[in-house]
N, C-alpha and C positions, 0 to 999 in steps of 0.2 A: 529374539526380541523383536526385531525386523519383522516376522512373519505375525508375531501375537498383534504389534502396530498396526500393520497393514488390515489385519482381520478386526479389528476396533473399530477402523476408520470404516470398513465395510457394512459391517453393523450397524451404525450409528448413520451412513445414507440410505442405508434400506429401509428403514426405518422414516425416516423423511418421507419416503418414497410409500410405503405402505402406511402409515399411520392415518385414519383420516382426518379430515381438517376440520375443526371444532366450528360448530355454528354461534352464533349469537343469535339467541332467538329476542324479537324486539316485541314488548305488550301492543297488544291492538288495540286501536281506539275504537271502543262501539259507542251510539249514543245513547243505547242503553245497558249498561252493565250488567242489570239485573238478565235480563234475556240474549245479550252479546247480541243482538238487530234482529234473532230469527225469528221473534214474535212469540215464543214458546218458552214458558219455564219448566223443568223437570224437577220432580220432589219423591221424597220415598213417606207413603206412610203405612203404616201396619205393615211393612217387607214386599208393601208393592210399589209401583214406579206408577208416579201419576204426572200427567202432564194438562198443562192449562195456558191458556194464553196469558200472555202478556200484558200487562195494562198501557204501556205503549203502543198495541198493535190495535187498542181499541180507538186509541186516540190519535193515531197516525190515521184510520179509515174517516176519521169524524172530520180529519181535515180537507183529505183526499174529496169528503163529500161535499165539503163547503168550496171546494177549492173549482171542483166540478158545476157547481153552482154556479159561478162566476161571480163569487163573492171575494174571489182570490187578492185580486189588486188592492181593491177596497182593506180585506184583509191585516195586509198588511202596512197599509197607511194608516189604518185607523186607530187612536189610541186615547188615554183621560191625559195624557198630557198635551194633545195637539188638538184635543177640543176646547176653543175657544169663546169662551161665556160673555167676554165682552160686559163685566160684571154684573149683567142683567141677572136679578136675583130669580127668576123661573130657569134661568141655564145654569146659575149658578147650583140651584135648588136640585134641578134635573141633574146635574153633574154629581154632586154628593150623594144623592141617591143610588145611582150607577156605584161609584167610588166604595159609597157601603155595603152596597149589597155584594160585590165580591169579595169584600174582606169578611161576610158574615154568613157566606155561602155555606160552607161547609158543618156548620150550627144549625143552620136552617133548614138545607138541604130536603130534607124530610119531615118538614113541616107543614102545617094548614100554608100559612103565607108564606110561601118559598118560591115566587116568581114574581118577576119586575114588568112594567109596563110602562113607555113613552107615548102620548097622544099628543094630537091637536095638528099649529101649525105645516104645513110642509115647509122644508128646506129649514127646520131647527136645527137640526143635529141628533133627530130619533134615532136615524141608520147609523150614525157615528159612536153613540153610547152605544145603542144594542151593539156593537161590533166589537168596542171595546171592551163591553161585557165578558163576550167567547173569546175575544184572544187572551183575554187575563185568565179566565176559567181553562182553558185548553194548556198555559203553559203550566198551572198547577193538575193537570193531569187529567181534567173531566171533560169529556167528549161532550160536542154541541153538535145537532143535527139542524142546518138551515135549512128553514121553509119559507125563500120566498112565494109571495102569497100568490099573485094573479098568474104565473107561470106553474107555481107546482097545483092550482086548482084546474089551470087547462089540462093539465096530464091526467090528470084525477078523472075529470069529468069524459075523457076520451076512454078510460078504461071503466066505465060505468056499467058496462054488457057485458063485461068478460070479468067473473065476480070471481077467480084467483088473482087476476092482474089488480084489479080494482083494491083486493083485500092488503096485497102488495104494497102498492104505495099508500094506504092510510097506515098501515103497520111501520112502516119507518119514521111517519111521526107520531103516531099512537106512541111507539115504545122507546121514545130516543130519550136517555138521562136526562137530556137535557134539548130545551126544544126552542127555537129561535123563529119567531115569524114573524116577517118582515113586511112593512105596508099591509099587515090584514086590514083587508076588507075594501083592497081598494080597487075601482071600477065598476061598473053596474053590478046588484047581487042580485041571484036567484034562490030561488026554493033550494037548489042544489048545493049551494054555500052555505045554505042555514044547515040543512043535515049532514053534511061532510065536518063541516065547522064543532056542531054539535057531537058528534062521532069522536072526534078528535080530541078536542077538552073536555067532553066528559068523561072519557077515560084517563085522560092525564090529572084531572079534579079526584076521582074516583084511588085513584092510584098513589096520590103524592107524589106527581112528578113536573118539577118546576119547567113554567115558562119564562120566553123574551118576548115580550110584542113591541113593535111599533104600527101605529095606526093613527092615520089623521082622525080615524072618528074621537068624540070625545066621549064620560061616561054614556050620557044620556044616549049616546047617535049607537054605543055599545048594544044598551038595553032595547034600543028600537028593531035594530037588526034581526036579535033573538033573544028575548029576555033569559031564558033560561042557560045559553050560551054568554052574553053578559056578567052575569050576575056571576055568575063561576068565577070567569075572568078575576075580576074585583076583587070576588072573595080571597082567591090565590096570591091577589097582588098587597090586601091588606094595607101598606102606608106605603107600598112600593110602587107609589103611581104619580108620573111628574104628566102634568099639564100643561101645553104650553102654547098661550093662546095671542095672537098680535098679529098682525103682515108684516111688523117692523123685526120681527124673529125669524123671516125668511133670508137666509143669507145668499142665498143663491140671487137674490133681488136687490143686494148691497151694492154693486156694482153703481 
């Protein structure tokens, strides 16, 4: 009995000793579940393996490129709740405008009038909608490509001789979902800004693919520019266009 004891207890620390030690495996948090972060979904159809990006990975790049912009900080201050209308009815006007048109985004989207426009004043709060516009649009999933205006036309116009470079950067905002230009049109314009400008919206006109503008010009300063670049404009923006005209609407002047 003694020896069967002994050979139990043997058993039973060998055992210890070999068995391995059970893991706990703990869920990972990705912040996209659908893709687990790799940017990559994989699917079976007809017994083949098909893979396609993510739709996080398109809008993770759309931020990276506003981020790149230096539209970063701004970015992220800017929102319809910390824009302050100061109940003047053209901010107020101009704020529900913004307000609706991303709640009505995704109905329109592919419409004649599926792009929003800020004019007039400086220092209203044009860059502050338009910005809230793409962070609202961006956290329900739809990539915005920033173009600010006087910096991405100096790039443009530096690659003007070198017609892959050139075709390059008007293709990223020829073909971005979604396309945000900021200050168009502002500082002296050339012959060069009418046909790049032209290039640009008539293919997003052409296309159905909505804009943002902010721009001091007003309609008419639109149509002066280039009427047939104008008038596009307008026509896209339909009832989506806030004016807003006073010095007393300069807040940067409130001081």
């Amino acid at each position: 009995m003694a020896c069967m004891d002994k050979l139990d207890l043997y058993l039973k620390e060998h055992a210890k000793l070999t068995r391995p030690e059970r893991t706990v495996t703990v869920p990972a948090h990705y912040k996209c579940q659908e893709c687990r972060d790799t940017g990559w979904i994989t699917s079976f159809q007809d017994g083949y393996e098909v893979v396609r990006r993510c739709g996080c990975y398109t809008v993770g790049r759309a931020r990276e490129l506003m981020e790149k912009s230096g539209l970063s900080r701004e970015f992220l201050k800017k929102s319809f709740n910390s824009f302050d209308t100061r109940k003047e009815p053209m901010l107020v006007n101009a704020k529900n405008k913004a307000v609706g048109y991303v709640k009505n985004f995704k109905e329109t989207r592919h419409c004649r009038h599926n792009s929003i426009m800020f004019c007039g004043q400086p220092g209203s709060g044009k860059t502050h909608l338009g910005t809230a516009i793409c962070s609202s649009l961006m956290s329900m999933g739809i990539p915005v490509v920033y173009m600010p205006y006087r910096n991405a036309m100096t790039k443009i116009k530096q690659h003007i001789l070198d017609e892959a470079a050139y075709s390059k950067e008007l293709v990223r905002y020829m073909d971005a979902p979604v396309l945000y230009i900021d200050d168009m049109l502002k500082g002296k314009l050339t012959e060069t800004d009418v046909n790049v400008m032209y290039e640009i919206i008539n293919y997003r006109y052409m296309n159905s693919l909505p804009l943002i503008i902010s721009t001091e010009k007003d309609l008419e300063g639109l149509l002066v520019f280039d009427e047939a670049t104008g008038s596009r404009i307008i026509e896209m923006c339909g009832d989506n266009i806030a004016c807003i005209k006073g010095k007393e609407f300069n807040y940067r002047m409130s001081w």
